[in-house]
N, C-alpha and C positions, 0 to 999 in steps of 0.2 A: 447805202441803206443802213449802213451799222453806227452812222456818223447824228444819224437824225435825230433820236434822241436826246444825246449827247450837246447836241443844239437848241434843241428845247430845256433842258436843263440849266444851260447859261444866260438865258433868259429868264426864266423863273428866282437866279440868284438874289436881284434887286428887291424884291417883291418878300422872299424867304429872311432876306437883313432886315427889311425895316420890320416882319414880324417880331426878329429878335428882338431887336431894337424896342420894340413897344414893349415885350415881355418884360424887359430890364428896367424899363421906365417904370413901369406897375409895378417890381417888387422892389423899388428901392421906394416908393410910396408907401404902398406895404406894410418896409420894415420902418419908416419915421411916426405913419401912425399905430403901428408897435410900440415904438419908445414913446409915444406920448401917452398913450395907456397906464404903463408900466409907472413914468412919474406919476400918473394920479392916483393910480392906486397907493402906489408909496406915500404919496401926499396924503391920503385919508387913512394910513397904517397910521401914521405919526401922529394927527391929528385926535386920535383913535384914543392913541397911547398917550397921550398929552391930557386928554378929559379923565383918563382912568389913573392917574400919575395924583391929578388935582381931588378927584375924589377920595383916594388912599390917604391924602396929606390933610384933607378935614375931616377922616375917618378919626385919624391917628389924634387931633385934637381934644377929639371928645373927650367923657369921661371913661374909665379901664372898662372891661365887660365884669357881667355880675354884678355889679351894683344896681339896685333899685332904681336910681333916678337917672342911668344912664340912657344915652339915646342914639349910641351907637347902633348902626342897622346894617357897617359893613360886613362885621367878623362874620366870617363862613366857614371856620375850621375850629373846632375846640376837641382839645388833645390833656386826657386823662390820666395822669401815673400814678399808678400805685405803690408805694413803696413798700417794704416788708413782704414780700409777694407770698413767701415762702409760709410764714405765719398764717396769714390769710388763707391759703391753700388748705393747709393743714387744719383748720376748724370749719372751713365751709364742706356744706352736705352738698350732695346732689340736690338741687333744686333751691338752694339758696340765695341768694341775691344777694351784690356789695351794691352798694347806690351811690350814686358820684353825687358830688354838693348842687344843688341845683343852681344854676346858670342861666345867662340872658347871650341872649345870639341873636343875627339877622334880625333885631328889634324885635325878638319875643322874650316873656319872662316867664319861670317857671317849666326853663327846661332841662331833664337830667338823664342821666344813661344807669341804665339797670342790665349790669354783668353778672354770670353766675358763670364762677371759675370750673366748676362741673358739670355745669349744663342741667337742663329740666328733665323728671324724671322720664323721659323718653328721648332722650338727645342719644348720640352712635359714644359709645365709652370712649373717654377722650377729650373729647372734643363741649367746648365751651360754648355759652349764649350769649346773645348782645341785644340791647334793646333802647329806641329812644321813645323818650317819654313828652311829647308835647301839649301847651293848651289845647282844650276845647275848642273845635272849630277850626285848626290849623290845617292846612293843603301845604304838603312841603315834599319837594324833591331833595334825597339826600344817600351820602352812601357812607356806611358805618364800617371802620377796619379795627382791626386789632395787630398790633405788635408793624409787621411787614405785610399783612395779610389782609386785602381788600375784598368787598362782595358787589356784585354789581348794585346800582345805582336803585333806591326803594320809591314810589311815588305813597302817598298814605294821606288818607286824611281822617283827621279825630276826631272821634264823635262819643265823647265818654270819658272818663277816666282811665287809659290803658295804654298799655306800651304797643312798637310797632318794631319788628324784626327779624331776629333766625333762632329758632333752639340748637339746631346743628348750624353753627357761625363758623368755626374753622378749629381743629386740633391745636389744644391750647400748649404741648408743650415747644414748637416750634418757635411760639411766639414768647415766650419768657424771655426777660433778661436777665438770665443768673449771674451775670458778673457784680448787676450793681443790688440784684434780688428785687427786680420789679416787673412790671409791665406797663406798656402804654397805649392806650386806644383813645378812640372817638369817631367823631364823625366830621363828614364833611355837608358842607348847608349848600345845595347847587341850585336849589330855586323855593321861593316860600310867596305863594300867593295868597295875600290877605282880603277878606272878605268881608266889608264895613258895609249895611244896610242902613239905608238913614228911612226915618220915620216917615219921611216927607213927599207922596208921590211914588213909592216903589222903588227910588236910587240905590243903585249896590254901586260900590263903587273900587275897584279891584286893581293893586297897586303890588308893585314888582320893584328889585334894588337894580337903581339907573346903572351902577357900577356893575351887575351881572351882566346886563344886556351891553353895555356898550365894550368890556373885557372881551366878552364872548363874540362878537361881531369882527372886533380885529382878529380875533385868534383864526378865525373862518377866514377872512382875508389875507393873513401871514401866510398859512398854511394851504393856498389853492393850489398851489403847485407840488404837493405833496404827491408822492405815485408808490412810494412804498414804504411800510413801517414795522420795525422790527420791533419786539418787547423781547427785552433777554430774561429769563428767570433763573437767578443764583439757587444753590442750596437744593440740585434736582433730586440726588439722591434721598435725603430728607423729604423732601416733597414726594417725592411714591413711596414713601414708607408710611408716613402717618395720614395722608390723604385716602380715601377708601374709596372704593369707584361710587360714583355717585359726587363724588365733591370737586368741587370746582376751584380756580383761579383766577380772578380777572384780575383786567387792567386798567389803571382810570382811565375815563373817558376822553378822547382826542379830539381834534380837526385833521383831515385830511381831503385836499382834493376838491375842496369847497364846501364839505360833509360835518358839518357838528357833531358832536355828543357819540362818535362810533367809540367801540367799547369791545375788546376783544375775551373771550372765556375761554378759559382750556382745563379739561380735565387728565391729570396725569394717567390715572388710571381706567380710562375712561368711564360713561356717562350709567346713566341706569339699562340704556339700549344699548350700548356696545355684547358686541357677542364674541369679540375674538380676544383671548387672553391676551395679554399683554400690548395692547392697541391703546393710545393717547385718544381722544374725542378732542376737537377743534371747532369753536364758534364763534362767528362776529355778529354782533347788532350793531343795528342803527334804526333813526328815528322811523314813525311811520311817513308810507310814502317813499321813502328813497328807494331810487333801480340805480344800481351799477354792474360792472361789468368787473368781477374781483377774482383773484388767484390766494391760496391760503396756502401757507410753508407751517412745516414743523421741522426744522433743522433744514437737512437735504431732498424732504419729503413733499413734492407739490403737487396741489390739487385745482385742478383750472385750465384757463378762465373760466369760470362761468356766469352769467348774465341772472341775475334774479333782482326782486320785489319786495321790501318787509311791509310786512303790512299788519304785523303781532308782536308783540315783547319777545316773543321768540325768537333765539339765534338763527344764522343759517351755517351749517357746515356741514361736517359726518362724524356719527357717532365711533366709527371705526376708520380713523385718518390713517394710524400708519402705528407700525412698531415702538416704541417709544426708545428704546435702549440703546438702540444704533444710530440713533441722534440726537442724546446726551454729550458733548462734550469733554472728555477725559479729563482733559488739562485743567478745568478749572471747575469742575461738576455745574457745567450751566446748561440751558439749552434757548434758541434764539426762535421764538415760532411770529409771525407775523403775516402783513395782506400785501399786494401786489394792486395797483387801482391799473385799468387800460386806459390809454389817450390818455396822460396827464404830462405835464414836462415832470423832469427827472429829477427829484431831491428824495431825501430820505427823511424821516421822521424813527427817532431812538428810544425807547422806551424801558425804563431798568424796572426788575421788583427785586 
C-alpha cells in the first residue's frame, strides 16, 4: 500500500523531463532573441551618434556665434565672464543691471543676459538676479546658472520687449571666483520653437534643431537601463549657510530608465512648507504624463517606493525628508541625494554639482 504511490511517480518522470526539457528550449530562445534586441538597439545608439557627430562637424564649419551674418543654429550653451568682479560689485546698487554684449544663439539674434550682482530691490539680501532677454515672438525652453549654481529649466514666451527669469537667482557670494576676481554665468538653449506664419492660406510653419531631437533620442536609448542615480553636491557646508529655506538646488536635467528631461531639486534648508527645523525638502520632476514607481535617498535617508503621476510642473517628494546634518559627509563636506526607479536592470547614473 505504501509502495503505490511511489509507482505512480516513476511513471510521471518521462512526462515531468520532456516538460523540463521544453522549458530549457524556450529560454535558450528567450535569451538569442534577447541578444538580437540588444544589437539593434546598439545599432541605432551608434547610428544615433553618428548623425549628431555629422551635425556638430557642420555646426563647427559655419561662421563664430555673434556675428550678424552667422547662420549657426547649433550653439545651445553661451557662458558670460565677467572680469574685474570685484570693481563691478563695488559700484552696482541694488537693482542695477550689468548687460552682457548681445549675442546670436540657436539661430536667434539679438540675445543678451541682464545680471544684477545685488539683486532687484526686493530680492532676499545676498543673493543676485539673472535674466534672458530674447526677440519678439520667441517660445524657448532654457535654464540660466551662475557660477556652479543651476535653476530648474524656464519655458517663456516673448511678447514685448522684456527679460524672463529670477529676482531671488541664487546667493551670489558662493558663486564668485575670487582667485582670478570674476564670475561666470549663462544659460543653457534646451529647445526654441520658432513660429514663421506665411501670408498664403493660414500656414504656420514650426521648426525645431534636428540635432536636439536626434541628441536627445539616443541619450533616452543609452540610458534605459538606468535604475538609479546619484547627484553628489560639494561645498554642503556652504550651501546651508548662504541658502535660506525657501531656496533651492537642482540638477541638470537627465535620462533614466527610458524617461527624458527628469530633473531632481533639493532644498538644504528646506522648502517654504517644511515645518521641522533643520529638515532638507527633496524633489523630482519629470515631464507631463509620466507614472513611475521611485524611491528618493538623501545620504542614508530613504523614502519609498512609491508609485505616482506628474501631471504639473510641480515636483514630487516631501517638504520635511529627513535631518540634513547626519547625512552630510565629514570627509569631504559633500552629500549624495538621488532616485532609485523599480523594474529596470541595474546601472547607475552619477551626477556631480
Amino acid at each position: 500500500m505504501q509502495q503505490a504511490p511511489y509507482v505512480g511517480m516513476q511513471g510521471e518522470a518521462p512526462s515531468l523531463q520532456a516538460k523540463v526539457h521544453s522549458l530549457e528550449l524556450a529560454l535558450v530562445q528567450q535569451e538569442r532573441r534577447h541578444a538580437i534586441e540588444v544589437q539593434r538597439f546598439d545599432a541605432e545608439i551608434q547610428e544615433l551618434r553618428r548623425l549628431a557627430e555629422e551635425l556638430v562637424t557642420e555646426s563647427r564649419r559655419r561662421e563664430s556665434v555673434g556675428r550678424l551674418d552667422s547662420t549657426d543654429h547649433f550653439t545651445k550653451r553661451v557662458e558670460w565672464t565677467i572680469p574685474n568682479f570685484s570693481d563691478e560689485e563695488r559700484v552696482c546698487q541694488k537693482g542695477q543691471p550689468i548687460w552682457s554684449p548681445t549675442f546670436r544663439a540657436a539661430g536667434m539674434d539679438g540675445m543678451r543676459l541682464e545680471f544684477l550682482p545685488k539683486g532687484r530691490e526686493k530680492s532676499f539680501d545676498g543673493f543676485c538676479s539673472l535674466f534672458l532677454w530674447c526677440p519678439n515672438g520667441t517660445s524657448i525652453k532654457y535654464q540660466l546658472w551662475v557660477g556652479s549654481y543651476l535653476r530648474a529649466p524656464d519655458i517663456d514666451e516673448y511678447q514685448g520687449d522684456m527679460g524672463h527669469g529670477h529676482s531671488n537667482f541664487c546667493p551670489l557670494e558662493p558663486e564668485v571666483d575670487r582667485s582670478n576676481n570674476s564670475i561666470t554665468l549663462g544659460v543653457d538653449i534646451l529647445e526654441v520653437v520658432r513660429k514663421v506664419e506665411s501670408s498664403s492660406k493660414g500656414l504656420t510653419f514650426i521648426s525645431r534643431s534636428m540635432q536636439q531631437l536626434v541628441a536627445r533620442e539616443a541619450e533616452v536609448i543609452e540610458n534605459r537601463g538606468v535604475e538609479r542615480v546619484v547627484w553628489k553636491i560639494n561645498k554642503m557646508s556652504e550651501k546651508c549657510k548662504y541658502y535660506p529655506r525657501g531656496a533651492s538646488l537642482c540638477s541638470k536635467t537627465f535620462t533614466a530608465g527610458g524617461i527624458s528631461e527628469i530633473l531632481l531639486e533639493f532644498y538644504p534648508n528646506g522648502s517654504q512648507i517644511t515645518k521641522q527645523d533643520g529638515f532638507c525638502s527633496f524633489y523630482i520632476r519629470c515631464p507631463d504624463g509620466v507614472s513611475l514607481i521611485v524611491t528618493l535617498f538623501v545620504g542614508k535617508a530613504k523614502k519609498g517606493p512609491i508609485k505616482t503621476t506628474f501631471d504639473s510642473p510641480t515636483g514630487k517628494g516631501l517638504p520635511d525628508f529627513c535631518a540634513i546634518e547626519g547625512e552630510i559627509d565629514p570627509k569631504d563636506d559633500s552629500l549624495e541625494v538621488g532616485i532609485e526607479l523599480q523594474n529596470r536592470p541595474s546601472r547607475t547614473l552619477s551626477l556631480t554639482s
